[in-house]
C-alpha positions as CSV (number, residue, x, y, z in Angstrom):
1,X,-6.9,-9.0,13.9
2,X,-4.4,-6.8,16.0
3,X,-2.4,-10.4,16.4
4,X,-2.4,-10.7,12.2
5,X,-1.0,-7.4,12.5
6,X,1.9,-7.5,14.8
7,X,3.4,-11.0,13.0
8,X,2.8,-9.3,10.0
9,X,5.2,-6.8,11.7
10,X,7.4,-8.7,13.2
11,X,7.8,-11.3,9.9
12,X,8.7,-8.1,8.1
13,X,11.6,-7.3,10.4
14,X,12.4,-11.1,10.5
15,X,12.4,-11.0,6.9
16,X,14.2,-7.8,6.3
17,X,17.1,-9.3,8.4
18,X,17.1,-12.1,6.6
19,X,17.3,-10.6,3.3
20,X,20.2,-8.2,4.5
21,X,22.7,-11.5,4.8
22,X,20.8,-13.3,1.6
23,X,22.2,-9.7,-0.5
24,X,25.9,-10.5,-0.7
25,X,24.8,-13.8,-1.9
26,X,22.5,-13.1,-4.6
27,X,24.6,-9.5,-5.5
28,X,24.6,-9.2,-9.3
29,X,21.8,-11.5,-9.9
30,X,18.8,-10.0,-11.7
31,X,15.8,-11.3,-10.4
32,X,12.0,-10.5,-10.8
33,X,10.1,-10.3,-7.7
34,X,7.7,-12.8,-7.9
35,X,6.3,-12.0,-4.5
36,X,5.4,-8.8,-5.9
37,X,3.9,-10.6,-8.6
38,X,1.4,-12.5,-6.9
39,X,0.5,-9.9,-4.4
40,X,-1.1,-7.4,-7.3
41,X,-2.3,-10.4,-8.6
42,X,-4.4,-10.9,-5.4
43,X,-5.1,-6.8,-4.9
44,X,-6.7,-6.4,-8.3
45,X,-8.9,-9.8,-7.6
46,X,-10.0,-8.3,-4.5
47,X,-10.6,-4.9,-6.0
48,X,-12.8,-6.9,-8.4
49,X,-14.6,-8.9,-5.5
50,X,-15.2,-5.6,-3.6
51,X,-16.9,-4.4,-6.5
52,X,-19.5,-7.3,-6.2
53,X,-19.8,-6.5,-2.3
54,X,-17.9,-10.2,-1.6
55,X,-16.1,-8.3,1.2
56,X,-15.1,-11.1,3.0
57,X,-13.3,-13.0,0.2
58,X,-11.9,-9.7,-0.5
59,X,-10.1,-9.2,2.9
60,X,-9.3,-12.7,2.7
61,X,-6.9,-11.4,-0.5
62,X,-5.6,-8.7,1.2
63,X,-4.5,-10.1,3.9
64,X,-2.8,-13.3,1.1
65,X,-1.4,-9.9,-0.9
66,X,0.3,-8.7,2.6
67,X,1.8,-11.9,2.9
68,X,3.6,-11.8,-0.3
69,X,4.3,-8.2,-0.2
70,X,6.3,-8.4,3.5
71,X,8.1,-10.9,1.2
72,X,9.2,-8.3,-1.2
73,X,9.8,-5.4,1.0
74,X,12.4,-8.1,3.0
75,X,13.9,-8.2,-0.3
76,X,14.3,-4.3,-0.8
77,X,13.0,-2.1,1.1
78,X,13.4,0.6,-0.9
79,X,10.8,0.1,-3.5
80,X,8.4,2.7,-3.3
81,X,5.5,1.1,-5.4
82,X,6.5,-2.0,-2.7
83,X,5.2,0.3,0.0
84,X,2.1,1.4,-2.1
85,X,0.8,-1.6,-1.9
86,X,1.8,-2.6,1.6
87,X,0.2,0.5,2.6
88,X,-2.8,0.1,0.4
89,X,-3.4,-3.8,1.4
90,X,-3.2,-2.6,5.1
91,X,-5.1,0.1,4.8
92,X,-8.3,-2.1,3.0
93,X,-8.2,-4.7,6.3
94,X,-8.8,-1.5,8.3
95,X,-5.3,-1.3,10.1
96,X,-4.9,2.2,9.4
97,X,-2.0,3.4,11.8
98,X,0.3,1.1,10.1
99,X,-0.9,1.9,6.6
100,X,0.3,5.3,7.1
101,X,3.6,4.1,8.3
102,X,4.1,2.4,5.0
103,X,2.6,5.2,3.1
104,X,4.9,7.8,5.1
105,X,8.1,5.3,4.3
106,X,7.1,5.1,0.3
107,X,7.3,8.9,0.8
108,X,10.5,8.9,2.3
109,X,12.3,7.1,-0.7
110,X,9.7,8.9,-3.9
111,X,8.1,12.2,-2.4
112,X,5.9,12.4,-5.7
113,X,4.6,9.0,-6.0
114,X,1.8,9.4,-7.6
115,X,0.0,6.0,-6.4
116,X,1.4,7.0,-2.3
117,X,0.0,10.3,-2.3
118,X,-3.9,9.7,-3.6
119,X,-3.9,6.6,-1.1
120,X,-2.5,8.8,1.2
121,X,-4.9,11.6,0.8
122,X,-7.5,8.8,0.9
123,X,-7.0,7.9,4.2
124,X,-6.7,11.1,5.5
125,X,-10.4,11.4,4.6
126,X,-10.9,8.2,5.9
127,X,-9.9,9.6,9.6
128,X,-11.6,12.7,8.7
129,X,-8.1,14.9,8.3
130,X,-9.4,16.7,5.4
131,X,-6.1,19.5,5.6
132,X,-3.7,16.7,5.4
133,X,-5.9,15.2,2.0
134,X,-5.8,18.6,0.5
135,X,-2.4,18.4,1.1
136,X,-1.6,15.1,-1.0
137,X,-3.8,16.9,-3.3
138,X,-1.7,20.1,-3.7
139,X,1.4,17.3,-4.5
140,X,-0.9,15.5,-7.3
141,X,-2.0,19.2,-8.8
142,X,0.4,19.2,-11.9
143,X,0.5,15.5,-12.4
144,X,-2.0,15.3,-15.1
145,X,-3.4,11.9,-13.9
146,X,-6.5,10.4,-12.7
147,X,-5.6,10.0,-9.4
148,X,-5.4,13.8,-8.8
149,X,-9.2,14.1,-10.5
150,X,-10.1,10.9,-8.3
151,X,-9.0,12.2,-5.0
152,X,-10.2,15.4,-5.4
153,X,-13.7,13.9,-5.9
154,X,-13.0,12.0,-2.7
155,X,-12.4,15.2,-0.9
156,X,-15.2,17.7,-1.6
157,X,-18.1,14.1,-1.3
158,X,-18.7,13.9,-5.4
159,X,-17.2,10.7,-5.6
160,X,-18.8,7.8,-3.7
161,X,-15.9,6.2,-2.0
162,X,-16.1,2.2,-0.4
163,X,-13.8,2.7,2.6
């Protein structure tokens, strides 16, 4: 697994280089992001196999989603929801540190991403920094949104929560 992880780090620099010379030539072209695309696609079918405890086959979509979303990141890396994901995907095949990273970096470019702040806060429980939750928490407080209710659940044990 640590060796999926460090190609998956190194094909996003080699990607991100890559997509630095490919921007002069596609400047002024409006394109969607397929790669994007196809990587929710495969997060929301492995929410849905979690749900039926098919772990395996859910990892297995994960780590397809990564794929696709290192693609898209390449292609501009300064898409927050882009980082979500890449966070979130990273974070379900247990790579944690580097889930962070991508989390921290979403951050960076959208401090009140809603989507980066409850996963955020969710891993900080994960790793048992409960301060650093109730911190993304504090952030979420006036957002009116689920995700608020949800990791505040997290937080004081109401909600169950599949790690």
């Amino acid at each position: 697994m640590k060796n999926k992880i460090i190609l998956t780090i190194l094909f996003t620099f080699f990607v991100s280089q890559i997509s630095l010379a490919a921007d002069s030539v596609d400047a002024g072209k409006k394109d969607t992001d397929i790669n994007y695309t196809k990587a929710i696609k495969l997060i929301k079918k492995a929410k849905k196999l979690e749900k039926k405890n098919k772990n395996d086959s859910a990892k297995e979509n994960y780590e397809k989603a990564l794929g696709y979303l290192v693609v898209s990141f390449g292609k501009n890396q300064n898409n927050a929801d882009t980082l979500n994901y890449l966070g979130f995907a990273t974070r379900k095949i247990g790579d944690y540190k580097n889930a962070e990273f991508y989390y921290k970096k979403g951050l960076k470019i959208e401090p009140n991403h809603v989507g980066i702040n409850e996963y955020l806060g969710e891993l900080y429980v994960i790793t048992k920094r409960i301060e650093l939750a109730k911190g993304r928490l504090e952030v979420l407080k006036n957002c009116n949104c689920e995700e608020y209710n949800e990791l505040k659940e997290i937080i004081e044990g109401t909600k169950k929560y599949k790690y």
